[in-house]
Backbone as a ProteinNet text record, in pm:
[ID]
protein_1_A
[PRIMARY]
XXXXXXXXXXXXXXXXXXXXXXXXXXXXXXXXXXXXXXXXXXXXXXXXXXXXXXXXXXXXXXXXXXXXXXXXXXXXXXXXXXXXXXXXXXXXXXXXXXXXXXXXXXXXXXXXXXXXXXXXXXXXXXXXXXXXXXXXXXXXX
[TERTIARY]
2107.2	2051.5	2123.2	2179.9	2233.7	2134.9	2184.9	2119.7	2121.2	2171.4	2215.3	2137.1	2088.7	1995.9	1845.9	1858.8	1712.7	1651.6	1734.3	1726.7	1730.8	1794.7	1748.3	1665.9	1577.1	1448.7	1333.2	1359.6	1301	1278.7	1400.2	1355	1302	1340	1234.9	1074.2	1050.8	930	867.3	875.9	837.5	794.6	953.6	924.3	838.9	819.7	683.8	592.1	534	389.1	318.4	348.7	279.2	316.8	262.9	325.4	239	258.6	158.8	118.2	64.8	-11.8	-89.2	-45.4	-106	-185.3	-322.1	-385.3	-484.4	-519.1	-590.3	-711.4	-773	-929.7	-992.8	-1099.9	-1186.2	-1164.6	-1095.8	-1077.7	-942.8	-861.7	-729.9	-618.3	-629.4	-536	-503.7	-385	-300.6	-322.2	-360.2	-421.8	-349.9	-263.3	-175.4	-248.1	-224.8	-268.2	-210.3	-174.8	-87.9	-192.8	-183.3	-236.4	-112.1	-198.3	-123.4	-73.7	86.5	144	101.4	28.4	7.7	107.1	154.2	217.8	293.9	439.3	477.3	521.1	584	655.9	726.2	862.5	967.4	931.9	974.5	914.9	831.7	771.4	711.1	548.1	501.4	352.6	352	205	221.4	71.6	-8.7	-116	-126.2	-278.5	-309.9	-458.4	-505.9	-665	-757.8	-880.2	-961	-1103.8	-1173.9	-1303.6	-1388.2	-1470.9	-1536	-1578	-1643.2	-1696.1	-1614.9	-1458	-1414.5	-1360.8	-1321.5	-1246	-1169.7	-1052.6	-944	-1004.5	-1128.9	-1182.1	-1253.7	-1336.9	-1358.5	-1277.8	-1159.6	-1102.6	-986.6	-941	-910.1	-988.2	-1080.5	-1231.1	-1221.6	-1209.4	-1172.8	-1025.8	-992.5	-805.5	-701.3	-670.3	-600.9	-470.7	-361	-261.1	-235.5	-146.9	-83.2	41	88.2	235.8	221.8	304.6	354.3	505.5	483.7	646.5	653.6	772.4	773	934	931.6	1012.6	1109	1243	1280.3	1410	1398.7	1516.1	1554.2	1666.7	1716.5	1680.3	1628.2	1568.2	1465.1	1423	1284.2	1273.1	1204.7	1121.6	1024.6	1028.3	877.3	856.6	756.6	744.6	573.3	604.6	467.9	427.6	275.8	237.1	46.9	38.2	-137.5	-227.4	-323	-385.6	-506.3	-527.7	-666.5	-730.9	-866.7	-943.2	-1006.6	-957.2	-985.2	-1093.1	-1225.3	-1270.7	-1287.4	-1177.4	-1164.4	-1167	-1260.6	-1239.1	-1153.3	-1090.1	-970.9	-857.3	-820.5	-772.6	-765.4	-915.5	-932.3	-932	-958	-853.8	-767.3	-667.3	-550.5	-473.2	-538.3	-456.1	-483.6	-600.3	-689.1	-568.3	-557.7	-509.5	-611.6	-600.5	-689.4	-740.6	-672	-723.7	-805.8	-837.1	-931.3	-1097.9	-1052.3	-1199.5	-1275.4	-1126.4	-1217.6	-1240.2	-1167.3	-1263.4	-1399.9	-1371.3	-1420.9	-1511.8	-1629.5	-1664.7	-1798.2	-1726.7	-1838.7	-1707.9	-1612.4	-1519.5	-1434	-1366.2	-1331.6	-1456.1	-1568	-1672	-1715.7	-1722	-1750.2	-1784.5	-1888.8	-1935.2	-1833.4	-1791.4	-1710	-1554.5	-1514.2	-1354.9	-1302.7	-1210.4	-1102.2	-1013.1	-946.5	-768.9	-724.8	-634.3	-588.6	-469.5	-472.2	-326.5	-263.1	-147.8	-29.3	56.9	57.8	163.1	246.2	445.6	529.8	537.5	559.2	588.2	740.8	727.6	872.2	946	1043.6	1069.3	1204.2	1198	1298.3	1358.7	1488.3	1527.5	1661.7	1653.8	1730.1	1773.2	1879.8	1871.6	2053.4	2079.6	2223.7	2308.4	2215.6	2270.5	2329.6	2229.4	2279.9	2106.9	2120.9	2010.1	1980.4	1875.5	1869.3	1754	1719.7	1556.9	1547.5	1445.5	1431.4	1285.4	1280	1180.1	1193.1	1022.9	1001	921.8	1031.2	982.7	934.4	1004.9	956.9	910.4	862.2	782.3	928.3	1034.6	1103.3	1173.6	1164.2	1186	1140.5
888.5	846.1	719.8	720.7	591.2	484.6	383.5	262.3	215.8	247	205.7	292.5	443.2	577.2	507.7	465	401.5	293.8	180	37.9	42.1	239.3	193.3	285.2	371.4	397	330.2	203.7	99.5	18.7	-24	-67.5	29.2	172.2	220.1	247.5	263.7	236.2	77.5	-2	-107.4	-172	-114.3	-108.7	0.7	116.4	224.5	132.5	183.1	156.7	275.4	348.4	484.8	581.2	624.3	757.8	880.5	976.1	1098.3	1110.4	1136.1	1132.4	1304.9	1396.7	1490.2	1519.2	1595.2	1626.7	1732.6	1781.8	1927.6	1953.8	1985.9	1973.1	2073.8	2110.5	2147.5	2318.1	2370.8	2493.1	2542	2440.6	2432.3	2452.8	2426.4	2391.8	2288.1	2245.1	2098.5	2064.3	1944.8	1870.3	1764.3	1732.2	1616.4	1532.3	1418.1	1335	1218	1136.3	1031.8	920.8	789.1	692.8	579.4	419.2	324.3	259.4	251.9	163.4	38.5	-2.7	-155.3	-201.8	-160.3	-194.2	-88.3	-138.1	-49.8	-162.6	-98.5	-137.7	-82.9	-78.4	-37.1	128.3	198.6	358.5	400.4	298.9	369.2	338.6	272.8	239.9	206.9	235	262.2	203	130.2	91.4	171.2	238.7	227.3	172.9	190.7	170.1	272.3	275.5	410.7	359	439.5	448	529.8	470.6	540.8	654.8	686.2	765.8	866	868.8	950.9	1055	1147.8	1321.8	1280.5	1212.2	1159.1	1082.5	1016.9	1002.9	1103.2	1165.9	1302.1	1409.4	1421.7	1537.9	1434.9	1280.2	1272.6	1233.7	1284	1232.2	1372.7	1508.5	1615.7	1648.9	1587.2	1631.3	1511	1446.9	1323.1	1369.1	1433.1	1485.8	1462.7	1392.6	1412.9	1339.8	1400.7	1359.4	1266.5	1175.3	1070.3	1107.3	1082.2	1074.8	991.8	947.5	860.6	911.2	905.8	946.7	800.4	831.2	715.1	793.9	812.5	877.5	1003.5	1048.6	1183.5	1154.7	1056.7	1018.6	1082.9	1110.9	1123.7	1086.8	1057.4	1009.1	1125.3	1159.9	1227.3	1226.9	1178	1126.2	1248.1	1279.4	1336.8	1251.9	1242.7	1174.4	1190	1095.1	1086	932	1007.2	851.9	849	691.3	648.4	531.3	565.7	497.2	403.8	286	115.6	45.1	-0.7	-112.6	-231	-296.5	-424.4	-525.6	-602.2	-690.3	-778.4	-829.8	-914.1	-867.9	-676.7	-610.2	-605.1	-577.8	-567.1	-655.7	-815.1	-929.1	-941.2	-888.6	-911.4	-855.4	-729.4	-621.4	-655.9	-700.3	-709.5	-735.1	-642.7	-673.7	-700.8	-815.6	-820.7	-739.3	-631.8	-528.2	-469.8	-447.1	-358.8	-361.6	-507.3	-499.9	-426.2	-348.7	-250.5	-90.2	-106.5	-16.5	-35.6	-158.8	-253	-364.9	-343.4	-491.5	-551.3	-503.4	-643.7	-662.6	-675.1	-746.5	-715.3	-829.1	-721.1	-712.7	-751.7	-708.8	-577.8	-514.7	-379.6	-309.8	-265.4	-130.4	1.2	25.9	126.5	135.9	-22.8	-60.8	-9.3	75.1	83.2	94.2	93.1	88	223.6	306.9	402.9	331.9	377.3	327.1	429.3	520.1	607.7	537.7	658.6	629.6	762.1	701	775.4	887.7	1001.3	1035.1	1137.3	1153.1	1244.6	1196.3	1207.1	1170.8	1190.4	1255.4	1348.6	1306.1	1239.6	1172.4	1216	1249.7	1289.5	1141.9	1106.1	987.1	966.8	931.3	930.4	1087.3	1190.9	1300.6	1312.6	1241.6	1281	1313.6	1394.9	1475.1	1438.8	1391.1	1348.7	1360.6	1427.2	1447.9	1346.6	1299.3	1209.8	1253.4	1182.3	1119	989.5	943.1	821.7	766.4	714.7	689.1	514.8	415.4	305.8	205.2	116.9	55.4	-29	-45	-109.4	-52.5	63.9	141.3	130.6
-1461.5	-1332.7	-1289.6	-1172.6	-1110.2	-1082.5	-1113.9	-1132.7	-977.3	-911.8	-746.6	-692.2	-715.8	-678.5	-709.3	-830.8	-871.7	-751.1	-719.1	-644.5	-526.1	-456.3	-317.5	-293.7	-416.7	-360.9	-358.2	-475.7	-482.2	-372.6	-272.6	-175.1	-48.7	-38.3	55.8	30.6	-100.6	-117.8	-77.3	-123.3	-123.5	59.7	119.7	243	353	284.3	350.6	396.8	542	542.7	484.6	474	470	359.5	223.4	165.7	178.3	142.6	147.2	-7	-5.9	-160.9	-175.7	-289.9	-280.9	-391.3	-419.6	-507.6	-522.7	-613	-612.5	-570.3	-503.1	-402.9	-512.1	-442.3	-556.5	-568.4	-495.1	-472.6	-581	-624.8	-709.9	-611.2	-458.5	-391.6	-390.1	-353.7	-314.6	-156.3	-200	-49.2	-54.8	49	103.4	197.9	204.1	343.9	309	441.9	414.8	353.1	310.4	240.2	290.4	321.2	301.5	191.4	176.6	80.3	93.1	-29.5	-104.8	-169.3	-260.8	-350.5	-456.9	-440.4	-581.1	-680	-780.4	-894.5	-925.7	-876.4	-934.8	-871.6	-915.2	-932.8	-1023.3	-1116.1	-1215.4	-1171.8	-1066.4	-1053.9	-880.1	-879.3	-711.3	-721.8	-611.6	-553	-452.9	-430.5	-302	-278.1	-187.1	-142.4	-121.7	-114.2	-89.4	-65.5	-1.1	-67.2	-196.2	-309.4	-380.9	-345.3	-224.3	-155	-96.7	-110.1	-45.8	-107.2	-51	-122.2	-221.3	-214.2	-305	-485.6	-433.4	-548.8	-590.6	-521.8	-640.5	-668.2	-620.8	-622	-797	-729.4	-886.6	-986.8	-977.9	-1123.4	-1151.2	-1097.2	-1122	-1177.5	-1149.9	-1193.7	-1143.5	-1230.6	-1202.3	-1174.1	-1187	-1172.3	-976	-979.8	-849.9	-804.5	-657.4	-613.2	-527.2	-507.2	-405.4	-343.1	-176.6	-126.6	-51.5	-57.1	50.9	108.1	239.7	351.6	465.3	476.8	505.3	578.3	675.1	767.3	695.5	660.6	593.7	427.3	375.7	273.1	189.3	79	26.5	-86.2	-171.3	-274.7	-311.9	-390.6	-424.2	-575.2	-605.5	-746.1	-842.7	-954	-999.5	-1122.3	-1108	-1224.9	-1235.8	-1243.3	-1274.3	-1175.9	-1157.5	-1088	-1154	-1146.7	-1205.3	-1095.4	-1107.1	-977.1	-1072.2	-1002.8	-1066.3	-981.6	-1015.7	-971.8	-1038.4	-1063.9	-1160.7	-1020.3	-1050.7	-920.9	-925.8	-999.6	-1022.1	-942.7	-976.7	-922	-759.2	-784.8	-641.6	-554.7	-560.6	-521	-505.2	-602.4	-578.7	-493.6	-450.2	-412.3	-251.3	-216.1	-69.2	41.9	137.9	256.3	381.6	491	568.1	668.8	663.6	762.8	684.7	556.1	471.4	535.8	611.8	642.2	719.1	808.4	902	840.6	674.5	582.6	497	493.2	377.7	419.2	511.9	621	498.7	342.1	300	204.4	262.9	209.4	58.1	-35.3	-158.5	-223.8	-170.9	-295.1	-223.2	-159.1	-137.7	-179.9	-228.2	-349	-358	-218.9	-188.5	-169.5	-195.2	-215	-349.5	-365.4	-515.9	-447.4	-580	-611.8	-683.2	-666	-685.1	-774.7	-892.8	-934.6	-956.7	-944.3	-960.8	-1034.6	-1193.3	-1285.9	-1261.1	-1207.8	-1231	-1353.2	-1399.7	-1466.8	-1458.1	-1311.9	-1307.8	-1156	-1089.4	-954.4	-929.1	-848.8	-739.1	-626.1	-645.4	-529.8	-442.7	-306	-225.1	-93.7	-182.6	-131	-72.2	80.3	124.1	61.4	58.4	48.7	-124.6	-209.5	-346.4	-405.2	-479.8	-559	-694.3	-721.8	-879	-901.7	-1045.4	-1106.5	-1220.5	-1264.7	-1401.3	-1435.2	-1593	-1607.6	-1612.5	-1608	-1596.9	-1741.2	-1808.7	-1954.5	-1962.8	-1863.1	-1894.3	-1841.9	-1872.8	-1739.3	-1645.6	-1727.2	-1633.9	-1477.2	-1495.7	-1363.5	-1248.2
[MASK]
+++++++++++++++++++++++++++++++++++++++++++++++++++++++++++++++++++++++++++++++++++++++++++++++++++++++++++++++++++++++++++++++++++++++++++++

């Protein structure tokens, strides 16, 4: 894997407002919908936001398995792995953007604020017209 393939999907992620995030509904279909980018790390870890209350959390308390893409002109990213729904409030401090509030209007203490964390495990990149599959074995990625 090119080390230069790795660093500039790194920076189109980082720069997304937006990825699509997909996961298995209760029927064992795949359900896509876009989600705002918080935060990545490298390719190997991804933030997003949610409500407790919403589809995405029960559908991953049912089956954690799912994809992330992110899209950037003739670009893509699409990564598979696993998510886990975090309410660590430390976390959830840290992560707080100020618009959350018009999800979130009791703020990061919210009963209904989490954090979605997405761990890389595989990722597929079509990037300036070159094609590359990996795994994702370490956190430095």
């Amino acid at each position: 894997m090119s080390n230069e393939l790795i660093s500039k999907a790194v920076i189109i992620m980082k720069n997304a407002d937006v990825a699509t995030i997909a996961k298995i509904d209760d029927k064992g279909y795949p359900r896509a919908s876009t989600i705002s980018n918080i935060k990545t790390d490298g390719v190997k870890t991804v933030w997003f936001s949610t409500g407790l209350k919403s589809s995405k959390v029960k559908f991953f308390s049912q089956n954690n398995k799912a994809s992330v893409c992110y899209r950037d002109g003739g670009n893509n990213i699409t990564l598979t792995g696993t998510i886990e729904v975090l309410t660590d409030p430390e976390l959830k401090k840290q992560l707080w953007l100020d618009w959350f509030i018009n999800h979130f209007p009791g703020g990061v203490s919210d009963p209904n604020y989490c954090i979605l964390k997405f761990t890389t495990s595989e990722a597929v990149f079509w990037i300036d017209n070159k094609y590359e599959e990996m795994q994702v074995l370490c956190e430095s990625i």
